[in-house]
C-alpha positions, -999 to 999 in steps of 0.1 A, spaced: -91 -169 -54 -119 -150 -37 -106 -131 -9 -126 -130 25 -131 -102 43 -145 -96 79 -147 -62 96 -152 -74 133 -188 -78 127 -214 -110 125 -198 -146 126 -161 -146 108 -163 -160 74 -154 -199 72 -115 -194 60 -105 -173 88 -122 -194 113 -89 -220 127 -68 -205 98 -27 -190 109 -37 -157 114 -5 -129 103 -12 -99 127 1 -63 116 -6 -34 98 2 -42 64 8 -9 49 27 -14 16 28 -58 21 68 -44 19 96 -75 22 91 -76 58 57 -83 57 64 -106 28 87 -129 50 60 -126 82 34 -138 56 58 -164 42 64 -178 77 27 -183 83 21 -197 51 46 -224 56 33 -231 94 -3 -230 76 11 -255 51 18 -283 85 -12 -276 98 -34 -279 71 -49 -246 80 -57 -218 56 -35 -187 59 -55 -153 73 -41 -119 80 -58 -98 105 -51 -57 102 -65 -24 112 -87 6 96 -81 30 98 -42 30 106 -38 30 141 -19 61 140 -46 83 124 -64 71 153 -35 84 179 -26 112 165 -55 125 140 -41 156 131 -8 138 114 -24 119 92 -4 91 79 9 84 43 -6 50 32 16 30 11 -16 12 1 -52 21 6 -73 -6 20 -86 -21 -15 -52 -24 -25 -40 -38 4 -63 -65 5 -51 -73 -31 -13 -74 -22 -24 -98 10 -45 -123 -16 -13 -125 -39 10 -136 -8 -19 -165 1 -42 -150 22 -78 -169 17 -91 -143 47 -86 -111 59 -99 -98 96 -99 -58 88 -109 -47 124 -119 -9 125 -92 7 150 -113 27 174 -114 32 205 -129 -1 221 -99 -18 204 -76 7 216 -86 1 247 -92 -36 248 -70 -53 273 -39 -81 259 -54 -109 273 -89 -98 255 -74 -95 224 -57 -127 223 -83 -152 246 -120 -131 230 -111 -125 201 -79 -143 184 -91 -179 203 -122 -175 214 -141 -161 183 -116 -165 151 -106 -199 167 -68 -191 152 -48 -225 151 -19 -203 152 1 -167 150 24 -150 132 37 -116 142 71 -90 139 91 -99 170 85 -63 181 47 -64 176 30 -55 205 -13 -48 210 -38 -44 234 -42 -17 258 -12 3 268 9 -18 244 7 -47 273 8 -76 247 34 -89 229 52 -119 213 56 -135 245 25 -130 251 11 -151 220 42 -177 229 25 -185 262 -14 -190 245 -2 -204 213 32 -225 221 53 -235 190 19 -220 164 30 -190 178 60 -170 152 76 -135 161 97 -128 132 131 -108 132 128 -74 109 141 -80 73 176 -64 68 183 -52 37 219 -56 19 229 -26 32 219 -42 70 190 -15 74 156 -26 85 129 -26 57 104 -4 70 71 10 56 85 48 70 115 40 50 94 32 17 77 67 25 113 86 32 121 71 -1 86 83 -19 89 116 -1 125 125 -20 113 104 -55 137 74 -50 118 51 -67 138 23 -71 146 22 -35 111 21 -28 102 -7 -54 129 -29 -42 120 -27 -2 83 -32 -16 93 -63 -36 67 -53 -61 66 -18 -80 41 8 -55 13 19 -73 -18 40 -66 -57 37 -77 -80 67 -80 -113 78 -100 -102 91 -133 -117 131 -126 -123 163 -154 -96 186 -158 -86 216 -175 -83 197 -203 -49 216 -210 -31 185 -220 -47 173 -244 -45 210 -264 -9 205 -255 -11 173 -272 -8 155 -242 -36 146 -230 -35 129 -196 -59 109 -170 -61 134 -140 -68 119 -105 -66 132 -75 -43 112 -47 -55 112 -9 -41 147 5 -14 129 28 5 113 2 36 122 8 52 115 -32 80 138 -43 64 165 -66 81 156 -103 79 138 -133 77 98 -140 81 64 -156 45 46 -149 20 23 -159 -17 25 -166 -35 -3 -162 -60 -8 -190 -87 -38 -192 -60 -58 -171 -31 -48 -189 -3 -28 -180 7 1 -208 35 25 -208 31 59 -194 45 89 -182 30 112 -151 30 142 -139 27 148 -97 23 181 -86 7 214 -83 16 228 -126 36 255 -111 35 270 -151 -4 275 -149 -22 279 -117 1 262 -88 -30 249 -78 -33 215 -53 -15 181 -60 -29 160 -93 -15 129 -106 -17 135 -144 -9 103 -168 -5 103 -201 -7 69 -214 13 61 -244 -5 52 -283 -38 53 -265 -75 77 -273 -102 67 -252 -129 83 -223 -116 69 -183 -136 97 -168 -153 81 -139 -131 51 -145 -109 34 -116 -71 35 -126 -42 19 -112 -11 37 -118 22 15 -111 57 39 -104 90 25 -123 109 52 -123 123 88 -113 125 111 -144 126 146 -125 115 168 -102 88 197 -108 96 227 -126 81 262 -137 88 271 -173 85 302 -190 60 294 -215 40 272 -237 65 259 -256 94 253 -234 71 229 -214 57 214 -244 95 206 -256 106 192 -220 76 170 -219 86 154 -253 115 148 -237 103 134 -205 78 110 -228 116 99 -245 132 92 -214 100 73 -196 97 48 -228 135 43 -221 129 35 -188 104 10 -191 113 -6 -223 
């Protein structure tokens, strides 16, 4: 289904006009936000209403604290692809600036979540709280919206820890993969333009898609069990994240090398999905040594995702 997207400005598209807005930021659509979604889809579902989410761009925190910039579990694009597959018909991606940071609770909810996207009702985290100097929250929504008003309890995992998106990061920042994938609920992946490199690989016999990730991403610098998506489908691969420590140490590159496949992606979108840890980053001693440990990484990422 064709997803709708409004960015605050003109008339709000038809399906996010009186649809059950989901309010939050999103980043990752992890479990928790799965369940808040799911929630609104089933209050949708009574209503006859279509189901909308309504998020921020930038994340709110770049705007609070620019010089930390934050490490997105999924850009924008991708975002908005994760929110379709949960149900969404509409997406309100308001830019977070500093009229909205400033806009008063009552504002928020009355001007814009009633008075202009004509929300027939709202789903939210029960610690969610908006508007200026955080003075809106759940309650807040209770009062305006009665019982199309839902403020969710965090999502425990079995362990009886919140699912978080900073988790999800923790977990990427030390190459836990598999705790990651399972708080997501889907495997994280990444999309970038397929750039020229040093062409190195491919006289290694290797040759590999080089793309270069946004410069907060926050990934453990190693070795692992992908795939490439390719014309739709998914195909094996193994990549490389890191700075080459045995050439020229130079700035972080996502290098793929995509299994029994010859073919030009320069210039190309690619979506790289993460299945698995292999091992961290290392700086061998020559030519061959890293030519015989990346044979082996190739055996042990086909392993992984057979």
């Amino acid at each position: 289904m064709q997803l709708d997207i409004w960015t605050g400005e003109g008339a709000p598209p038809d399906r996010l006009r009186g649809a059950v807005i989901a309010i939050g930021n999103f980043d990752g659509v992890h479990l928790g936000h799965k369940a808040l979604l799911g929630a609104a889809r089933d209050l949708a579902r009574r209503l006859g209403r279509p189901l909308g989410a309504l998020t921020f761009e930038p994340h709110p925190r770049s705007f609070f604290r620019p010089d930390a910039p934050v490490f997105r579990l999924s850009s924008a694009e991708i975002r908005r692809e994760l929110l379709a597959a949960e149900g969404c018909a509409a997406v309100a991606e308001l830019p977070f600036d500093r009229a909205l940071a400033s806009m008063e609770a009552a504002d928020f909810v009355q001007g814009l979540l009633i008075g202009c996207i004509e929300a027939s009702g709202v789903a939210t985290g029960l610690d969610f709280a908006f508007g200026k100097g955080r003075g809106g929250d759940a309650a807040t929504l209770a009062k305006a919206f009665g019982d199309r008003a839902i403020a969710l309890a965090p999502v425990l995992d079995a362990g009886g820890a919140v699912v978080s998106s900073s988790r999800i990061r923790n977990s990427l920042r030390e190459g836990d993969i598999a705790a990651a994938n399972a708080w997501l609920g889907h495997r994280w992946r990444v999309r970038a333009v397929v750039a020229h490199g040093d062409k190195r690989g491919r006289l290694l016999g290797f040759p590999t898609a080089n793309m270069i990730l946004p410069p907060e991403t926050g990934l453990r610098h190693g070795i692992y069990a992908v795939r490439a998506r390719l014309d739709g489908e998914w195909r094996p691969a193994v990549a490389s994240f890191g700075r080459r420590p045995t050439f020229d140490d130079g700035a972080p590159r996502l290098e793929t090398f995509i299994f029994d496949f010859s073919g030009d992606l320069y210039g190309q979108a690619l979506d790289i999905e993460f299945a698995g840890w292999i091992r961290g980053e290392l700086k061998f001693d020559g030519v061959d040594a890293l030519v015989s440990q990346m044979a082996l990484d190739a055996a042990e990422a086909k392993r992984l995702l057979a």
